[in-house]
Wavefront OBJ file of the C-alpha trace (Angstrom):
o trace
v -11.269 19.287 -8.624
v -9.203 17.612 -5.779
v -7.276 14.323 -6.077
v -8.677 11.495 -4.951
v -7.417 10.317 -1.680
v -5.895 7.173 -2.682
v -3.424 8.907 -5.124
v -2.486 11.635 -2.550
v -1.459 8.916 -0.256
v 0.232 7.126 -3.038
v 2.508 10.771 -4.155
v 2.951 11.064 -0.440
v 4.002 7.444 0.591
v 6.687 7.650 -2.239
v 8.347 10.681 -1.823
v 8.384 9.473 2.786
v 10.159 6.188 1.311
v 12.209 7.099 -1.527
v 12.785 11.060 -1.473
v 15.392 10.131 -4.580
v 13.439 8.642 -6.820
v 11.954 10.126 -9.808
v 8.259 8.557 -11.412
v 10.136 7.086 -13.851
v 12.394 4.905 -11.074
v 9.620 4.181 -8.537
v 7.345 2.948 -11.699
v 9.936 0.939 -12.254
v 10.256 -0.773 -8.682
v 6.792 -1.975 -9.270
v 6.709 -2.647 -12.646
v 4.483 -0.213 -14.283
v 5.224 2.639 -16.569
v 5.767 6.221 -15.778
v 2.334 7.149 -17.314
v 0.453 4.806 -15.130
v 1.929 5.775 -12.279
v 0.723 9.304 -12.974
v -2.171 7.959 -13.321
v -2.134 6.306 -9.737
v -0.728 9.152 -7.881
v -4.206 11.298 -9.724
v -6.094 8.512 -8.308
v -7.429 6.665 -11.207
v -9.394 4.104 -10.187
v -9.101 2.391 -13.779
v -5.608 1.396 -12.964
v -5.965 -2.064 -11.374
v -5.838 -2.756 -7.964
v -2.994 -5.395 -8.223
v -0.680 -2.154 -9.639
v -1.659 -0.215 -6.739
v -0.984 -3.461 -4.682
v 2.176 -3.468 -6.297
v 3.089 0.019 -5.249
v 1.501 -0.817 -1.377
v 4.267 -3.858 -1.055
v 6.770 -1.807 -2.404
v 6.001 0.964 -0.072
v 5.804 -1.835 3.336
v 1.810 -1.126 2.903
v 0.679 -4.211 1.632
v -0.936 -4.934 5.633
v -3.048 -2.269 5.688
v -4.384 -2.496 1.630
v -4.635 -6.639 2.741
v -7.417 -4.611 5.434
v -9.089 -2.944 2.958
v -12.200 -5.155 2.577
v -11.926 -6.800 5.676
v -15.158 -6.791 7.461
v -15.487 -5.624 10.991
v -16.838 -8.432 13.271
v -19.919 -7.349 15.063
v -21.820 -9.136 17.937
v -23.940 -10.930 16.435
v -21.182 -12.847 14.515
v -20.765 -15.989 15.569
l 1 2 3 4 5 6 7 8 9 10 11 12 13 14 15 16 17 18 19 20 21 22 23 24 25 26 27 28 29 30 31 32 33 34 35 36 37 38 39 40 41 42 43 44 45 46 47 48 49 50 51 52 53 54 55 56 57 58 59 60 61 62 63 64 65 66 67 68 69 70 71 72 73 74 75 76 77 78
């Protein structure tokens, strides 16, 4: 079974930004504990979305997760 996307990107993102930090310090920067990250970087979508937020702002991603629900205007919008 593959990793979901969304935790790939999360692993990946944090080791680009801060290549020195172990789980246990980059759970701290945003305030969650080492297990949940874990969980986040699997891609467990039971983790909230204001932890993964969290990690996003942490990461200078909060613009495109702000994007993520954003419909696209089409032309019959007025």
């Amino acid at each position: 079974e593959t990793k979901p996307k969304l935790g790939e990107d999360l692993l990946r993102s944090r080791k680009r930004k801060f290549p020195g930090d172990t789980q246990k310090a980059f759970a701290k920067r945003i305030g969650v504990g080492r297990a949940t990250l874990q969980r986040m970087e699997a891609g467990d979508l039971s983790v909230s979305m204001a932890k993964y937020l969290a990690a996003a702002r942490v990461l200078g991603l909060e613009a495109k997760f702000d994007d993520l629900l954003k419909a696209e205007m089409s032309l019959f919008d007025g």
